[in-house]
Biopython code that builds the backbone (N, CA, C, O; Angstrom):
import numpy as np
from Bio.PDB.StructureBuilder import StructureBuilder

atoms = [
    (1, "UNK", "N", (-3.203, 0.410, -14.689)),
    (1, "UNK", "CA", (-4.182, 1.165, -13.930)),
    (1, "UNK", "C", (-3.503, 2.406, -13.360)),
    (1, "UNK", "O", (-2.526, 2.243, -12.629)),
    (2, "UNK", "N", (-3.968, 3.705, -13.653)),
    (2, "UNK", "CA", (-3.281, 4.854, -13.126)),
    (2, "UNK", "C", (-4.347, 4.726, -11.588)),
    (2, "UNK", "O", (-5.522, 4.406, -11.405)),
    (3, "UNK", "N", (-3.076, 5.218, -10.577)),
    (3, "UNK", "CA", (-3.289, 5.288, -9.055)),
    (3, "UNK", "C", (-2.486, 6.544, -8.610)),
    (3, "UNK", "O", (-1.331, 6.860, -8.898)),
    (4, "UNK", "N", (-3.506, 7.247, -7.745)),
    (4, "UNK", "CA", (-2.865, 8.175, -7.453)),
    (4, "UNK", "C", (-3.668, 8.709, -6.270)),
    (4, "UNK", "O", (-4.855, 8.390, -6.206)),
    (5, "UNK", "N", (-2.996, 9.697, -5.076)),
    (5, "UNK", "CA", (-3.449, 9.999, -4.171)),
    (5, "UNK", "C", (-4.120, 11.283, -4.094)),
    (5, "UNK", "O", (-4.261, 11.704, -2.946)),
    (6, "UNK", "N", (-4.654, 12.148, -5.212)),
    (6, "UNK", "CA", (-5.443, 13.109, -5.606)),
    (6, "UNK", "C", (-6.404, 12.306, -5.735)),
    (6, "UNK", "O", (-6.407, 11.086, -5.904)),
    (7, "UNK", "N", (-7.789, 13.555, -5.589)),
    (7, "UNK", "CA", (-9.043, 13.206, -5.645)),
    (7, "UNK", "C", (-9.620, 13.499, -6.938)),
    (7, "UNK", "O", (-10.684, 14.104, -7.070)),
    (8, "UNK", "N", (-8.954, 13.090, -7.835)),
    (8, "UNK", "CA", (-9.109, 13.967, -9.298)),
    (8, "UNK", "C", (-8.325, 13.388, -10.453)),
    (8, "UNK", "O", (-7.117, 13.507, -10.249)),
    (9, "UNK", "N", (-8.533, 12.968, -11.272)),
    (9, "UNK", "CA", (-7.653, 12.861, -12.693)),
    (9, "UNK", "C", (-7.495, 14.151, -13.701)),
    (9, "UNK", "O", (-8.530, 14.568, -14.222)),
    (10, "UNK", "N", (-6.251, 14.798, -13.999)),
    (10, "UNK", "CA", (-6.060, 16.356, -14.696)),
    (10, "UNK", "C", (-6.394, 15.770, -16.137)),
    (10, "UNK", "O", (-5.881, 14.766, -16.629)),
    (11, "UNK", "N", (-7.179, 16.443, -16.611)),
    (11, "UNK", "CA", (-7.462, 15.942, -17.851)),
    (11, "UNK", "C", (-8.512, 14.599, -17.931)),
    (11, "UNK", "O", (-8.759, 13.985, -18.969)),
    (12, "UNK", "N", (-8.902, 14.385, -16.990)),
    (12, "UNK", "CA", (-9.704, 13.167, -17.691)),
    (12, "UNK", "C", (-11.045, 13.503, -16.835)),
    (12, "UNK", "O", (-11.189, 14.433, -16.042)),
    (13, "UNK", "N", (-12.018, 12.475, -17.212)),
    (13, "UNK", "CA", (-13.270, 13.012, -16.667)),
    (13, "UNK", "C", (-13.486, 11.572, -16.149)),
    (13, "UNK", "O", (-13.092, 10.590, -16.779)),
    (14, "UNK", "N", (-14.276, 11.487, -14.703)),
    (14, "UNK", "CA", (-14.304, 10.453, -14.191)),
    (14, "UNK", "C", (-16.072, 10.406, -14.585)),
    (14, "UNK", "O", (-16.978, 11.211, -14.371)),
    (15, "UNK", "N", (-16.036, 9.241, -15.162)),
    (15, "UNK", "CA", (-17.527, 8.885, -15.171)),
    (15, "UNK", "C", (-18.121, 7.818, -14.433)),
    (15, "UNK", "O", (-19.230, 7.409, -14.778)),
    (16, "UNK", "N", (-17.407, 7.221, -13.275)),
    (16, "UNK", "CA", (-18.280, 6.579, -11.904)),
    (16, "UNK", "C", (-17.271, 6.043, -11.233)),
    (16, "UNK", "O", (-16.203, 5.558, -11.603)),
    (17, "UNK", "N", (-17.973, 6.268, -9.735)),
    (17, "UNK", "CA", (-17.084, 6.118, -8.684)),
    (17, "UNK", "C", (-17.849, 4.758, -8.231)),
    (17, "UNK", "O", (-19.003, 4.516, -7.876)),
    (18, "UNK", "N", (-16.544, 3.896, -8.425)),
    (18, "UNK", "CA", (-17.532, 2.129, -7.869)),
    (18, "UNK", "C", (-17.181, 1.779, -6.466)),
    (18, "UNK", "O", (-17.520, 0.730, -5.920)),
    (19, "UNK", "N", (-16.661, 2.484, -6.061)),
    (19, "UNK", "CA", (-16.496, 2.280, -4.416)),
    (19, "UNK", "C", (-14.911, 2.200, -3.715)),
    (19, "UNK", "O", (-13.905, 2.026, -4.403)),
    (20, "UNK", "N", (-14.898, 2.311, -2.685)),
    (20, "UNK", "CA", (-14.070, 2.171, -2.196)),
    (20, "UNK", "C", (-13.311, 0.514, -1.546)),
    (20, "UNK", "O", (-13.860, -0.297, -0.800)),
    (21, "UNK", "N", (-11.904, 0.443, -2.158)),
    (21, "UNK", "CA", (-11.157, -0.493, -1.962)),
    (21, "UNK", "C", (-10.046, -0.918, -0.851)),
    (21, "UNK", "O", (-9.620, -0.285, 0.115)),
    (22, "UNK", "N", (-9.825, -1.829, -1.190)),
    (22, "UNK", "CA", (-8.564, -1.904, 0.595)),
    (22, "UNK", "C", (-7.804, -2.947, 0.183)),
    (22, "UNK", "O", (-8.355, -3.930, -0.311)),
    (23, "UNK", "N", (-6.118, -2.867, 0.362)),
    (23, "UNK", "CA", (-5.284, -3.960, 0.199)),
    (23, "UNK", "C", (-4.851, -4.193, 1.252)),
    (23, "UNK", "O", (-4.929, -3.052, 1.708)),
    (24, "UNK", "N", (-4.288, -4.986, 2.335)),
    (24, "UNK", "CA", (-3.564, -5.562, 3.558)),
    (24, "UNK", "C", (-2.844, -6.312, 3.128)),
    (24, "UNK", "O", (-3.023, -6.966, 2.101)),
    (25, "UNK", "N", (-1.560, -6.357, 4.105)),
    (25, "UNK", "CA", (-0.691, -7.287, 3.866)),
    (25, "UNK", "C", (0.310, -7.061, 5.487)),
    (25, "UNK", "O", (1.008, -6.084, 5.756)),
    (26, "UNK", "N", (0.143, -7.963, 6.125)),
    (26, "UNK", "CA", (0.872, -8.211, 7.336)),
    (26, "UNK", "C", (2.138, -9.251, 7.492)),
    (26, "UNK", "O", (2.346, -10.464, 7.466)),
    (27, "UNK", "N", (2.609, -8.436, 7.610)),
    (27, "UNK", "CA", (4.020, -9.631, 7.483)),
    (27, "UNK", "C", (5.164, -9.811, 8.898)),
    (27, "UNK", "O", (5.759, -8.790, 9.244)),
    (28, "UNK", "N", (5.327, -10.628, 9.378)),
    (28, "UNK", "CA", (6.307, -10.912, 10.902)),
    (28, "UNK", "C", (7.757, -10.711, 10.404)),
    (28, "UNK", "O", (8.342, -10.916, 9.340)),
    (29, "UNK", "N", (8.122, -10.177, 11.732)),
    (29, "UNK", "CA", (9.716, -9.819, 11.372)),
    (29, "UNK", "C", (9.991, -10.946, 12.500)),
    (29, "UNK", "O", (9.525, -11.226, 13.605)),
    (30, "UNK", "N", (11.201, -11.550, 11.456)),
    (30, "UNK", "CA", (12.045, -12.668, 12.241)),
    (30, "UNK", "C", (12.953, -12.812, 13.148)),
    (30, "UNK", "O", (13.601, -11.830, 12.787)),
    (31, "UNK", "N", (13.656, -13.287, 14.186)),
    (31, "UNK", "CA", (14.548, -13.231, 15.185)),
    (31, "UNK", "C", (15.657, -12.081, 14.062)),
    (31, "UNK", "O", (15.906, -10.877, 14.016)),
    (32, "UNK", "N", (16.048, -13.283, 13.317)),
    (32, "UNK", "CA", (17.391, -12.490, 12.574)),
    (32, "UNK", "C", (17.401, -10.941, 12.401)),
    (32, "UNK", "O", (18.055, -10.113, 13.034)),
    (33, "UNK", "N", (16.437, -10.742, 11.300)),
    (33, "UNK", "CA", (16.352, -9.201, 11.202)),
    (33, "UNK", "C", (15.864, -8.521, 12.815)),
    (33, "UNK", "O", (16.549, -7.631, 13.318)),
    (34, "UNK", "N", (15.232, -8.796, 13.172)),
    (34, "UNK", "CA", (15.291, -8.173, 14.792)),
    (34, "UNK", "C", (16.723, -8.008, 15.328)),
    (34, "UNK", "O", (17.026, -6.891, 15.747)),
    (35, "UNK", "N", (17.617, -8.971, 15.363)),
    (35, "UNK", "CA", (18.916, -8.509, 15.585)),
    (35, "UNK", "C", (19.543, -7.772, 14.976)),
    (35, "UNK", "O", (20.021, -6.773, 15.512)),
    (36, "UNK", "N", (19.779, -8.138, 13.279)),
    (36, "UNK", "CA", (20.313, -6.960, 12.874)),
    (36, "UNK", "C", (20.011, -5.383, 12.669)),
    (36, "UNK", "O", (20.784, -4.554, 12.188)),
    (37, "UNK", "N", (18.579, -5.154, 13.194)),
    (37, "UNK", "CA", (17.697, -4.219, 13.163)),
    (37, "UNK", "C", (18.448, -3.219, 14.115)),
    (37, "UNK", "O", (18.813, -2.075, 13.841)),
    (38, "UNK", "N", (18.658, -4.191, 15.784)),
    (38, "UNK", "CA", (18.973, -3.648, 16.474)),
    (38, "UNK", "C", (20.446, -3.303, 16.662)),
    (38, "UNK", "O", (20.830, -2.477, 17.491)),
    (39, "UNK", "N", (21.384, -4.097, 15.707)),
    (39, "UNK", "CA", (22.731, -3.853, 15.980)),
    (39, "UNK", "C", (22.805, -2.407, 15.162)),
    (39, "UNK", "O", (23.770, -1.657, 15.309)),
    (40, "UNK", "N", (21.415, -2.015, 14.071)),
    (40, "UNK", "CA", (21.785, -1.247, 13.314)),
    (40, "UNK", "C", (21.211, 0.335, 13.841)),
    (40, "UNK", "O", (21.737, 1.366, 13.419)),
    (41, "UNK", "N", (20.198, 0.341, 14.700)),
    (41, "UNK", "CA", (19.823, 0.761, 15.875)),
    (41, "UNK", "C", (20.857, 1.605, 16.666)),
    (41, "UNK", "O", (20.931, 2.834, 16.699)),
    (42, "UNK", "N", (21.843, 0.458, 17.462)),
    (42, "UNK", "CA", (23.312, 0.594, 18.016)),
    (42, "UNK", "C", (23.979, 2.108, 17.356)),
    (42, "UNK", "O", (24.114, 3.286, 17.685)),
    (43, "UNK", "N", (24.306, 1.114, 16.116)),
    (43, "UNK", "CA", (25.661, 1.729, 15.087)),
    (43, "UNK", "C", (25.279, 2.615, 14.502)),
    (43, "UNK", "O", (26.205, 3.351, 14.160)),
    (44, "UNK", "N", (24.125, 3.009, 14.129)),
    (44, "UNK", "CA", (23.141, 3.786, 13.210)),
    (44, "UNK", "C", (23.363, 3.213, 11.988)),
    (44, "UNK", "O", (24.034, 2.190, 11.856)),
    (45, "UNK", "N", (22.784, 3.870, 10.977)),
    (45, "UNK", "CA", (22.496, 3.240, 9.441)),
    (45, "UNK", "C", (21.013, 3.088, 9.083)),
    (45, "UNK", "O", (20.087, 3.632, 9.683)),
    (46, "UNK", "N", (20.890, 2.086, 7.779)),
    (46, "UNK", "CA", (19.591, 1.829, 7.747)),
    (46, "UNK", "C", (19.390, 0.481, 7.566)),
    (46, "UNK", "O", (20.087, -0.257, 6.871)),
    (47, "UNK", "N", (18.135, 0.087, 8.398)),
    (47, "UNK", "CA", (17.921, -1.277, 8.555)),
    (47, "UNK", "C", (17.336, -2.068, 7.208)),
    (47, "UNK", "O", (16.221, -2.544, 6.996)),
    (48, "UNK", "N", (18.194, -2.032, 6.620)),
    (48, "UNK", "CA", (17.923, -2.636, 5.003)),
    (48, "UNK", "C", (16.635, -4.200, 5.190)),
    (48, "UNK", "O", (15.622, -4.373, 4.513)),
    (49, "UNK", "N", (17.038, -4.881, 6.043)),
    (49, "UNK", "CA", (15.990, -6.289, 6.339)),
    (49, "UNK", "C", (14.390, -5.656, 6.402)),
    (49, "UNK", "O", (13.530, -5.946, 5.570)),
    (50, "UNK", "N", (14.211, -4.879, 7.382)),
    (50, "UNK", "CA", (12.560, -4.123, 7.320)),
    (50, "UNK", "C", (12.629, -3.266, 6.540)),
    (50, "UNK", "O", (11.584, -2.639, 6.714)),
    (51, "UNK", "N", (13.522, -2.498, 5.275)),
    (51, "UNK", "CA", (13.011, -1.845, 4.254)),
    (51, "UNK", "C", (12.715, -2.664, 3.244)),
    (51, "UNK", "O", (12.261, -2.058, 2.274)),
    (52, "UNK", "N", (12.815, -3.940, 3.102)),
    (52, "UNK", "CA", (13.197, -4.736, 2.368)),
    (52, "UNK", "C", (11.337, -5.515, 2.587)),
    (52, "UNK", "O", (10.672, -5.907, 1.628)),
    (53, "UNK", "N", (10.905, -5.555, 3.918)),
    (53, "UNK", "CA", (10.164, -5.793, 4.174)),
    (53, "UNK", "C", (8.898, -5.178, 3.885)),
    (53, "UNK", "O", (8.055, -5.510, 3.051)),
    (54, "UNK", "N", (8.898, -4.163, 4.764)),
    (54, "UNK", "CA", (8.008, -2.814, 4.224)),
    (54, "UNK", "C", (7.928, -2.657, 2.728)),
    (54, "UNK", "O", (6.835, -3.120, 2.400)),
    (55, "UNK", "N", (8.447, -2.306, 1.876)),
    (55, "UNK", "CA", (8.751, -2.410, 0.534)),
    (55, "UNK", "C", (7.981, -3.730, 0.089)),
    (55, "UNK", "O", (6.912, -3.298, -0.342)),
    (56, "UNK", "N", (7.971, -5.095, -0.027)),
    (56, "UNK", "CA", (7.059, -5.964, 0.272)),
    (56, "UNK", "C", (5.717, -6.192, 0.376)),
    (56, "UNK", "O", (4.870, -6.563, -0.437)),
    (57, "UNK", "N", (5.688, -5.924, 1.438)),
    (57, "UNK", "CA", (4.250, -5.457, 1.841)),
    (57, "UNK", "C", (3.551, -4.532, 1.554)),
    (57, "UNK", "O", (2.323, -4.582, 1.615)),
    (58, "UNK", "N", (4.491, -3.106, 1.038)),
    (58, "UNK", "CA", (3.636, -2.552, 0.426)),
    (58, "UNK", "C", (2.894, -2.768, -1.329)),
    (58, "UNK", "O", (1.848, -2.417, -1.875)),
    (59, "UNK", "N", (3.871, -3.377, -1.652)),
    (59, "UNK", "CA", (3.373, -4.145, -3.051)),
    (59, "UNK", "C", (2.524, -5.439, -2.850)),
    (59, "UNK", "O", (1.959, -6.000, -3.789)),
    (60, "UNK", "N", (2.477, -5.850, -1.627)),
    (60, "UNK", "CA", (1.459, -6.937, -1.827)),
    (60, "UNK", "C", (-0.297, -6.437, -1.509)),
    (60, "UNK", "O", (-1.360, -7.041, -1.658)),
    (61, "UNK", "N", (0.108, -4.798, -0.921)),
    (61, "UNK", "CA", (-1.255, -4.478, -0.530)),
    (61, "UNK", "C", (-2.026, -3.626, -1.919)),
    (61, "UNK", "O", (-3.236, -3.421, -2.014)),
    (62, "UNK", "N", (-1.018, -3.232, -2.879)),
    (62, "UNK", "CA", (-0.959, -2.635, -3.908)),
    (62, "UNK", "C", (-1.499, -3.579, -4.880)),
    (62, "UNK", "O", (-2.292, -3.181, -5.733)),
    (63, "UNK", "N", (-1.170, -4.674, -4.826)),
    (63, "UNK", "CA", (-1.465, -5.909, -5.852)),
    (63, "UNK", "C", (-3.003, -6.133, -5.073)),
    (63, "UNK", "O", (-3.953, -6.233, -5.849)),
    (64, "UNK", "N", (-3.253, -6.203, -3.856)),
    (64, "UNK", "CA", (-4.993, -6.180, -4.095)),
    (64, "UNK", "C", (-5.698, -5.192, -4.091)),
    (64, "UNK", "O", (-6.921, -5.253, -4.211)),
    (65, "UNK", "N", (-4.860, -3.820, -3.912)),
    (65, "UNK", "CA", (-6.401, -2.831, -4.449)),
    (65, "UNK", "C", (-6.442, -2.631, -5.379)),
    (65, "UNK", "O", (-7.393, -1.930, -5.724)),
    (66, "UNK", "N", (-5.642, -3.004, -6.253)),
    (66, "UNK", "CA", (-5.579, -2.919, -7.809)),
    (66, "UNK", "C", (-6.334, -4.416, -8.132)),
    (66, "UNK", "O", (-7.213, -4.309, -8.986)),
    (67, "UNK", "N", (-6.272, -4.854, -7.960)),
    (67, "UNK", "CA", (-7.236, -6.647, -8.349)),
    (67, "UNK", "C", (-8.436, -6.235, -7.903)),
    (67, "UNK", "O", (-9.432, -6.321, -8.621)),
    (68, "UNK", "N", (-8.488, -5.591, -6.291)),
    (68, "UNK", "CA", (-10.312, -5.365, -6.040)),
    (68, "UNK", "C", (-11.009, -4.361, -6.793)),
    (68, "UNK", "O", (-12.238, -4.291, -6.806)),
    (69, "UNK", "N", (-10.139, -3.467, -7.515)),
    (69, "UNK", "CA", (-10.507, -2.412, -8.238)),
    (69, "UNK", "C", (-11.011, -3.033, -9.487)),
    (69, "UNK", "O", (-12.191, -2.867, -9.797)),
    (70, "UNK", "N", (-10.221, -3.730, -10.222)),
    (70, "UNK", "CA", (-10.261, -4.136, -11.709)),
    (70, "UNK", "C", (-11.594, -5.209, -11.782)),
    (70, "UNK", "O", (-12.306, -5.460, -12.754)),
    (71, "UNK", "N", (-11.677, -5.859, -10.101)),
    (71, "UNK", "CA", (-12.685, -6.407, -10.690)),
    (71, "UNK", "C", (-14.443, -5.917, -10.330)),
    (71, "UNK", "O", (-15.514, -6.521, -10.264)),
    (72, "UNK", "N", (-14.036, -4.646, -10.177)),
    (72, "UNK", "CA", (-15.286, -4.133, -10.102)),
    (72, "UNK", "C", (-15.368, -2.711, -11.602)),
    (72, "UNK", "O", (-16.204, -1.812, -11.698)),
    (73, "UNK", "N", (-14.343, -2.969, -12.428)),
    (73, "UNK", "CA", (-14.378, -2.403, -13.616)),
    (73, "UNK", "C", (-13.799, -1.402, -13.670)),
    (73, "UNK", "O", (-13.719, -0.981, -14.824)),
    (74, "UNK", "N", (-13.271, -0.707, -12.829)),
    (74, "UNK", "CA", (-12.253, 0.562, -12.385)),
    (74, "UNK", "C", (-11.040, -0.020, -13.617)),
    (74, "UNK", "O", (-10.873, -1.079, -14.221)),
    (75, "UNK", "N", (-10.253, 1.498, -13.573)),
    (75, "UNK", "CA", (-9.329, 1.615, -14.790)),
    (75, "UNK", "C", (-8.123, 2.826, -14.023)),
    (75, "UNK", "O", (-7.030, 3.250, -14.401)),
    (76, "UNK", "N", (-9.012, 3.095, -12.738)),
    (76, "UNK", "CA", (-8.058, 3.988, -11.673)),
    (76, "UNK", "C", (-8.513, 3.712, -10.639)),
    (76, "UNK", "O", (-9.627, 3.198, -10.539)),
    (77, "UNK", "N", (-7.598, 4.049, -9.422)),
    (77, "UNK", "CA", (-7.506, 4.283, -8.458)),
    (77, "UNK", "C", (-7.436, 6.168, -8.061)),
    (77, "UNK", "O", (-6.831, 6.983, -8.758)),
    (78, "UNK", "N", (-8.121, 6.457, -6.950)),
    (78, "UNK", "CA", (-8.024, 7.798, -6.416)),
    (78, "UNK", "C", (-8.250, 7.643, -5.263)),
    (78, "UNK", "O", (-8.901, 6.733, -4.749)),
    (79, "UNK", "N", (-7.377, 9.117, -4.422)),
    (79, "UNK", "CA", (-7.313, 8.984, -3.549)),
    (79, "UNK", "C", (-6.914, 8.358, -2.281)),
    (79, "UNK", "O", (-7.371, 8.571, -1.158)),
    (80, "UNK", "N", (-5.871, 7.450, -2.691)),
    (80, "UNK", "CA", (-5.327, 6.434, -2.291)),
    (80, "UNK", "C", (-4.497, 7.088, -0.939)),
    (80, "UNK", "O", (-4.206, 8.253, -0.669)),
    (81, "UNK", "N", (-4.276, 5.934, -0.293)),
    (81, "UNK", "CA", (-3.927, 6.221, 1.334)),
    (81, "UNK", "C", (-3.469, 5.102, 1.947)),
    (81, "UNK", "O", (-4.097, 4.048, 2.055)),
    (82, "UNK", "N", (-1.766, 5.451, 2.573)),
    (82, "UNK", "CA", (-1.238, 4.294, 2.395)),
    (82, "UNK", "C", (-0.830, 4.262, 3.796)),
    (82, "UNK", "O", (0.017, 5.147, 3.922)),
    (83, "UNK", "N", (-1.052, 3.582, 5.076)),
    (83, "UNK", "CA", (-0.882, 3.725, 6.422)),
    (83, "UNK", "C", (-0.085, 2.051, 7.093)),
    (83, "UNK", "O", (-0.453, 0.882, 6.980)),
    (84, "UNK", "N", (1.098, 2.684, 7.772)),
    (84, "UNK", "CA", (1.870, 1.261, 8.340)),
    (84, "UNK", "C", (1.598, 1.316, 10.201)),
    (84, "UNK", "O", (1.401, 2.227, 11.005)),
    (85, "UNK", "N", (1.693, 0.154, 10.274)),
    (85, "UNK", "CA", (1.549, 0.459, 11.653)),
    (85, "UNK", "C", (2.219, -0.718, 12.360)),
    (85, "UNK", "O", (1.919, -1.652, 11.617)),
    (86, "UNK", "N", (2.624, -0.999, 12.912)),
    (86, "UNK", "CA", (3.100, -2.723, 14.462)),
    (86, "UNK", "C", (1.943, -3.117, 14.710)),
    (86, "UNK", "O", (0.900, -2.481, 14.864)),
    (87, "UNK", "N", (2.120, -3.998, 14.738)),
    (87, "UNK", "CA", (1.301, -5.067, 15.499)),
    (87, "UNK", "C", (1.494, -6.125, 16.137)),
    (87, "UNK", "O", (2.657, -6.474, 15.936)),
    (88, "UNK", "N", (0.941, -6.862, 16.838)),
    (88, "UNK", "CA", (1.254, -8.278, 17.030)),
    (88, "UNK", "C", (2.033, -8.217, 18.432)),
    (88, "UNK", "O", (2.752, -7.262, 18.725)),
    (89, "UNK", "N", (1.860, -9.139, 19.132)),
    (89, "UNK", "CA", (2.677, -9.116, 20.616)),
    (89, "UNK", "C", (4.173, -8.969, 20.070)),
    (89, "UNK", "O", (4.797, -9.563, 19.191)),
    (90, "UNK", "N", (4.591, -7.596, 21.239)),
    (90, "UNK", "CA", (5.716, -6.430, 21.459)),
    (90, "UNK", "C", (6.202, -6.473, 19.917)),
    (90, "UNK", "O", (7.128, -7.190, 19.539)),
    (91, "UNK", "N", (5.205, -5.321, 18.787)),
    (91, "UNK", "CA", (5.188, -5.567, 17.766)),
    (91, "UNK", "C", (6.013, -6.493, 16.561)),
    (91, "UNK", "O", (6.737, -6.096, 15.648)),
    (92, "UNK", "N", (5.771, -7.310, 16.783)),
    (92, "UNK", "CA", (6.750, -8.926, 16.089)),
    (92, "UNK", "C", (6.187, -8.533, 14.691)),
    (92, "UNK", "O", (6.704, -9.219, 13.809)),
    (93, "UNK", "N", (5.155, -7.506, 14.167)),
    (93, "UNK", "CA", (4.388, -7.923, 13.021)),
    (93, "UNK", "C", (4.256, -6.451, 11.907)),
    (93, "UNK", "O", (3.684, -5.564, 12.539)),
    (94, "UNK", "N", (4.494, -6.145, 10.973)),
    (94, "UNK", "CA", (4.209, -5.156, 10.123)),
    (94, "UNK", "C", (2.964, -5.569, 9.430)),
    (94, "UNK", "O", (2.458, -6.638, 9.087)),
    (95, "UNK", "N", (2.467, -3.482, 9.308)),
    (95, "UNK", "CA", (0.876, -4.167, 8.616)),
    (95, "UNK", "C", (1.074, -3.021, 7.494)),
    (95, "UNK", "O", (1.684, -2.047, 7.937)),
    (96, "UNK", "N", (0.784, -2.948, 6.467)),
    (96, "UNK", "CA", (0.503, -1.860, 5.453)),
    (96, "UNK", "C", (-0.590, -2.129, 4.933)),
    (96, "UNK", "O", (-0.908, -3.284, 4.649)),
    (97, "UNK", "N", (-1.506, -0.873, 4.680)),
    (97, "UNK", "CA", (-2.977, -0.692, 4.550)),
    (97, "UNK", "C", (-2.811, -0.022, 3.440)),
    (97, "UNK", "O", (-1.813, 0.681, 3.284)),
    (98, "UNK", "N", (-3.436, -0.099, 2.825)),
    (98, "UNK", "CA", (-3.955, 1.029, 1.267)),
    (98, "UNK", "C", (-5.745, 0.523, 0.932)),
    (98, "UNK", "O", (-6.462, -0.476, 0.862)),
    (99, "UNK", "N", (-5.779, 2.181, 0.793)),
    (99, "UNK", "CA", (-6.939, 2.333, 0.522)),
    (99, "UNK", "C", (-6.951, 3.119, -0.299)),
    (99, "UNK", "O", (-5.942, 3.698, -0.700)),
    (100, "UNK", "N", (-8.560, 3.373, -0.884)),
    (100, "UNK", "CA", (-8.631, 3.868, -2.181)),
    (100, "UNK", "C", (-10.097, 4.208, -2.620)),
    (100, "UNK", "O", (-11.068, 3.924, -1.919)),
    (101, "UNK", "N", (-10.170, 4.745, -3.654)),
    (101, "UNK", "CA", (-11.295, 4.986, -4.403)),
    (101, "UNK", "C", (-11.319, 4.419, -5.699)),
    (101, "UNK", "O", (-10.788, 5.185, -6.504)),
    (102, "UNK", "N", (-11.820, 3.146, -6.320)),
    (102, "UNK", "CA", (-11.716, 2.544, -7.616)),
    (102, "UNK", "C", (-12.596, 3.499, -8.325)),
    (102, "UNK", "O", (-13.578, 3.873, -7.682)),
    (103, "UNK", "N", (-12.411, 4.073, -9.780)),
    (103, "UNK", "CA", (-13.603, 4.706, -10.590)),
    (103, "UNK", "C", (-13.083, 4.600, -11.839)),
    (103, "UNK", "O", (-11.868, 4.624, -12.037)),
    (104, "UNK", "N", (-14.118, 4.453, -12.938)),
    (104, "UNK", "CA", (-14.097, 4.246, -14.199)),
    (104, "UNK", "C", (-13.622, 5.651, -14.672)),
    (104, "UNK", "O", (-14.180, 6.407, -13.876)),
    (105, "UNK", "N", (-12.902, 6.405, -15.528)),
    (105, "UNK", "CA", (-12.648, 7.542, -16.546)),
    (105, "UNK", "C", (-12.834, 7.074, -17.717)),
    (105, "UNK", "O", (-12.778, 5.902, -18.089)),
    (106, "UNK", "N", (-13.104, 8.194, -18.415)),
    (106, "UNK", "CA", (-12.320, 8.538, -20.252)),
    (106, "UNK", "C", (-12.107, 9.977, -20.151)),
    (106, "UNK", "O", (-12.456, 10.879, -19.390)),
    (107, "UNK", "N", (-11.290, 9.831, -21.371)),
    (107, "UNK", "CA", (-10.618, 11.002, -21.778)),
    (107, "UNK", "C", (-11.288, 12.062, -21.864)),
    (107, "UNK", "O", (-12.493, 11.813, -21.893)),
    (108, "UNK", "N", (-10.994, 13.381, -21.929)),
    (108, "UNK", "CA", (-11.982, 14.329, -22.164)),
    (108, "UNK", "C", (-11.487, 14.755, -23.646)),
    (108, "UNK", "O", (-10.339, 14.976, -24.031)),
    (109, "UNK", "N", (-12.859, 14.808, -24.445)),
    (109, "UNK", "CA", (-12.344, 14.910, -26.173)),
    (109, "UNK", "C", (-12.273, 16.131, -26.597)),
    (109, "UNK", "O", (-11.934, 16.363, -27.758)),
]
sb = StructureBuilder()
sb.init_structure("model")
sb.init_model(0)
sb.init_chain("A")
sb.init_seg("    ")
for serial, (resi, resn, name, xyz) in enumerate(atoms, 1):
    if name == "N":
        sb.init_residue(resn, " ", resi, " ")
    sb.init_atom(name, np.array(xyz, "f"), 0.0, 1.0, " ", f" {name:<3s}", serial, name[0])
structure = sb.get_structure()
C-alpha cells in the first residue's frame, strides 16, 4: 500500500476517497527504562529504550491504518499525520496517532 503525507498521488489519478482512518497504539514505559532514560538525561546521549519504543508504536499504529484502509478497499493512504504525545499519570504512557485518508487509485494511461 503506497502511504504518504501529500494530498495527492504524482502520476496517478485517485478515483475515490473512502474515508478517513486512524491507527493508535499506547504503550507504558517501565521503571527500568525510566531510569536509564534519566541517567541518560544526566550524561546526555540518546535514550535508545524510548526510541526503541516510539519506533514500536509507531509501527503498530501503521499496521492499523493500513488494515482499516485495506479493508475498506483502499490501495493508498494520503495525507497521513503522525502525532505523539504522554499520557497517563506523570506521563508513565506513550501514545502515537496516525491518521489518514484511505482512497482507491489507478494509473493514469
Amino acid at each position: 500500500m503506497i502511504c504518504t503525507t501529500t494530498s495527492n498521488l504524482d502520476g496517478e489519478v485517485i478515483e475515490k476517497y473512502l474515508g478517513v482512518v486512524v491507527g493508535e497504539a499506547i504503550l507504558g514505559a517501565n521503571i527500568l527504562k525510566d531510569l536509564f532514560g534519566a541517567v541518560r538525561d544526566i550524561v546526555g546521549g540518546r535514550a535508545g529504550a524510548y526510541e526503541n519504543e516510539l519506533s514500536r508504536a509507531r509501527e503498530i499504529a501503521f499496521a492499523e491504518i493500513e488494515q482499516a484502509a485495506s479493508s475498506l478497499g483502499a490501495n493508498a493512504l494520503i495525507g497521513i499525520d503522525i502525532d505523539y504525545e504522554v499520557v497517563g499519570k506523570k506521563g508513565a504512557m506513550m501514545m502515537v496517532s496516525v491518521s489518514g485518508t484511505a482512497v482507491r487509485f489507478r494509473h493514469k494511461s
